[in-house]
C-alpha positions in Angstrom: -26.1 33.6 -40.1 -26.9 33.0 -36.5 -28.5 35.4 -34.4 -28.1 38.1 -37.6 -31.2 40.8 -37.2 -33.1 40.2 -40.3 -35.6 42.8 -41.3 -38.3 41.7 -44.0 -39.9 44.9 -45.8 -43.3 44.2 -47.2 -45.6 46.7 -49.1 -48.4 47.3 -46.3 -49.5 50.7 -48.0 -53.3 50.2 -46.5 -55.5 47.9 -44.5 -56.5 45.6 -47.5 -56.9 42.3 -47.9 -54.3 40.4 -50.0 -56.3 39.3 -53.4 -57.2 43.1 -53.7 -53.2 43.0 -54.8 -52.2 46.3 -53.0 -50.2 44.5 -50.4 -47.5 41.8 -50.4 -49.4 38.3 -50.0 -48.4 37.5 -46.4 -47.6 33.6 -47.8 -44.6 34.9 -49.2 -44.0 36.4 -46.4 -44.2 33.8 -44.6 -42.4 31.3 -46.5 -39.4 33.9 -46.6 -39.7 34.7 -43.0 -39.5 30.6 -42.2 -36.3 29.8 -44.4 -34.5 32.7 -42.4 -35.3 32.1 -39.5 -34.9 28.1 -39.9 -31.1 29.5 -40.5 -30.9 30.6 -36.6 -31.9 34.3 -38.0 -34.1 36.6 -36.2 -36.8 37.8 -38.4 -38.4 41.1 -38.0 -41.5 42.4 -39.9 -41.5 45.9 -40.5 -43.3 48.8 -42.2 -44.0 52.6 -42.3 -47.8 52.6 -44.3 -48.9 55.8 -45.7 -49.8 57.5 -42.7 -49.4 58.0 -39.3 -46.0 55.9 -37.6 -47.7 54.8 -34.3 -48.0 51.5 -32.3 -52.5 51.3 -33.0 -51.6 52.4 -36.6 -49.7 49.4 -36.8 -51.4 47.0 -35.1 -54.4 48.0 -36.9 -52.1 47.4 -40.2 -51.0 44.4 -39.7 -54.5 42.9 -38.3 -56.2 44.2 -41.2 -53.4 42.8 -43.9 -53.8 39.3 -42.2 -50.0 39.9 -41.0 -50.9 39.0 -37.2 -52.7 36.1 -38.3 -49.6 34.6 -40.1 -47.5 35.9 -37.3 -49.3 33.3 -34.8 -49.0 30.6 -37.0 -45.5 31.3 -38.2 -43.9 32.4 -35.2 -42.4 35.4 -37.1 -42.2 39.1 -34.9 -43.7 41.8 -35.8 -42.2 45.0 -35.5 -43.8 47.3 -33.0 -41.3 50.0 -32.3 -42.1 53.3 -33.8 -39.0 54.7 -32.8 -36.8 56.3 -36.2 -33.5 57.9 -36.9 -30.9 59.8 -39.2 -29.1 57.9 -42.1 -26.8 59.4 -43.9 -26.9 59.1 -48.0 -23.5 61.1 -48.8 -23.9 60.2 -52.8 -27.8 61.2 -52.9 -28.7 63.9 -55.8 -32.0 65.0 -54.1 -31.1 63.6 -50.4 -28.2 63.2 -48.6 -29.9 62.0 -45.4 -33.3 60.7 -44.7 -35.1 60.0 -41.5 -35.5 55.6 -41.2 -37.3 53.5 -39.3 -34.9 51.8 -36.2 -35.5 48.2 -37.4 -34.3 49.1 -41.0 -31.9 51.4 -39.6 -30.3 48.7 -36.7 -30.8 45.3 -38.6 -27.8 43.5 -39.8 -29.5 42.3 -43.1 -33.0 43.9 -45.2 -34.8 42.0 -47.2 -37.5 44.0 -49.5 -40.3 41.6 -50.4 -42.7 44.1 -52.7 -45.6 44.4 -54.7 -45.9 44.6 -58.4 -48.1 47.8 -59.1 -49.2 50.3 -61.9 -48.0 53.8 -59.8 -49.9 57.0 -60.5 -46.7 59.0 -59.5 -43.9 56.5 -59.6 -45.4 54.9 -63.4 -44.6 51.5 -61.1 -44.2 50.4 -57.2 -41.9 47.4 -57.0 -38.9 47.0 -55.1 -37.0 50.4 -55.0 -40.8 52.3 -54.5 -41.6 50.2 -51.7 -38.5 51.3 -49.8 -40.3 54.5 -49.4 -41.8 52.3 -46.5 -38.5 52.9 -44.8 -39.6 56.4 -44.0 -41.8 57.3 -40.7 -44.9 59.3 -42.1 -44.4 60.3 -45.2 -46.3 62.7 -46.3 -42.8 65.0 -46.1 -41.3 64.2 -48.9 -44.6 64.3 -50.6 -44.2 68.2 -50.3 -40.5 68.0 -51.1 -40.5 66.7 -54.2 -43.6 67.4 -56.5 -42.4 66.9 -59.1 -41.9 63.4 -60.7 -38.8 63.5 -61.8 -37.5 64.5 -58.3 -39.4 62.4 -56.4 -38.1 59.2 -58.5 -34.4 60.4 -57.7 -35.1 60.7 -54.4 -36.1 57.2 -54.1 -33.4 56.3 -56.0 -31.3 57.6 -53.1 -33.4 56.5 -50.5 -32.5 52.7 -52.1 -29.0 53.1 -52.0 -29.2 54.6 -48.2 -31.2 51.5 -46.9 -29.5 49.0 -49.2 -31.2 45.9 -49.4 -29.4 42.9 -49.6 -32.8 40.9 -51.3 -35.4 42.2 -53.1 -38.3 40.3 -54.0 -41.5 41.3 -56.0 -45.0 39.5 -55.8 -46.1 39.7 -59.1 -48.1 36.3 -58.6 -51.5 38.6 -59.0 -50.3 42.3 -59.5 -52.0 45.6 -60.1 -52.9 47.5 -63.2 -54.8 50.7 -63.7 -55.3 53.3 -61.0 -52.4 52.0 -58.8 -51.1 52.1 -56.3 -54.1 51.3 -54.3 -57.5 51.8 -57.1 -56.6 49.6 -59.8 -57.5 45.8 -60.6 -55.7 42.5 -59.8 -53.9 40.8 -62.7 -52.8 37.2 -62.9 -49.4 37.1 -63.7 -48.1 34.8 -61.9 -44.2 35.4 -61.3 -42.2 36.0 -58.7 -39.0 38.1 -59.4 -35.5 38.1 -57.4 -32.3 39.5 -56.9 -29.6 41.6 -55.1 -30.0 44.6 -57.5 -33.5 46.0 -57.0 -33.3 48.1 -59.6 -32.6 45.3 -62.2 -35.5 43.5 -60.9 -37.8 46.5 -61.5 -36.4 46.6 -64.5 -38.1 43.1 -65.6 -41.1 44.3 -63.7 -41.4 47.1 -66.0 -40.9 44.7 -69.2 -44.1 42.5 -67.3 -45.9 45.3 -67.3 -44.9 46.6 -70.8 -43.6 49.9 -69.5 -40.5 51.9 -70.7 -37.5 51.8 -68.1 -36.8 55.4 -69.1 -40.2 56.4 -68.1 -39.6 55.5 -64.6 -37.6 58.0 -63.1 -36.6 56.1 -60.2 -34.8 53.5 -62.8 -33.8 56.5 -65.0 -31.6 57.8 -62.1 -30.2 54.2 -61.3 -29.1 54.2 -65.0 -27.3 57.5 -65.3 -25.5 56.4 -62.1 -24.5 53.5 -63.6 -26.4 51.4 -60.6 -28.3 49.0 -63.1 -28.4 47.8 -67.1 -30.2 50.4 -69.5 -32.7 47.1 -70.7 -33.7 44.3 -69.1 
């Protein structure tokens, strides 16, 4: 609606750019952040990378992504403020709060636009592992939860904390191998969509010929009853 905050999430995990396939492709991005905010929206690009949560961290980020670039030419703001806060995650099994980025945690509307990725930790990074963005520094949690199965629960609760109302996965050239961040592009050439991220990680695991029940993240969803048990 008019003048509605609208946060886009990309998957910015490292300076790269975007035919390496470790990052959201800032055209869809861009051609997201356009239809919003030709709807009287205001559009807000934000991300927490792995690593430090810190105005040249992000600039850096975003230069090296070809973000600001596509800013100029789109118009679209990117998210500078490195300030965070509580949220509150009452149903969580691992977490019942986590520590969120302000524009996440103040925008009226998030939409999660990831990366399709082989994960060495996750099995997969789409949609609900690319919330973990929503955290300031995260090696934390890192330490919290070393083990899998944890850690995919946790994200798990970390998704239904932040809520997106969108998620959207690049999967036009995704990842395989050493992801999240080592492996090599793959043409696929899809793009997925949907209100329920965890259904449209669940056709992202059938792309990438992966078990649902082998991602932990998905397993937790499905014993909560949050998403199907197949795609």
């Amino acid at each position: 609606h008019p003048d509605m905050n609208v946060v886009i999430k990309p998957n910015l995990v490292m300076k790269s750019k975007p035919e390496a396939a470790i990052i959201t492709h800032p055209a869809i991005v861009a051609a997201v952040g356009k239809r919003v905010k030709a709807l009287g929206a205001n559009v807000t690009i934000a991300e927490s990378a792995g690593g430090l949560y810190n105005t040249p961290a992000l600039k850096s980020t975003y230069s090296g992504c070809g973000y600001e670039a596509m800013a100029e030419r789109t118009g679209l703001h990117l998210n500078m403020d490195c300030g965070y806060g509580n949220m509150e995650c009452p149903e969580g099994l691992r977490c019942k709060s986590f520590p969120v980025i302000d524009p996440i945690r103040n925008c009226d509307l998030l939409i999660n636009i990831a990366k399709l990725k082989s994960h060495c930790l996750t099995g997969m990074s789409g949609g609900v592992k690319n919330l973990f963005g929503s955290v300031p520094g995260l090696p934390e949690f890192h330490c919290r939860f070393p083990d899998k199965k944890d850690f995919g629960m946790m994200l798990t609760d970390l998704c239904e904390t932040v809520k997106p109302s969108i998620t959207i996965v690049d999967a036009v050239v995704a990842m395989e191998g050493n992801g999240p961040s080592g492996g090599r592009p793959r043409q696929v050439g899809v793009l997925l969509g949907g209100r329920n991220p965890y259904s449209v990680d669940l056709i992202g695991a059938r792309l990438m010929a992966m078990e649902p029940s082998d991602i932990f993240m998905l397993q937790s969803a499905m014993e909560r009853g949050l998403c199907p048990h197949s795609a």
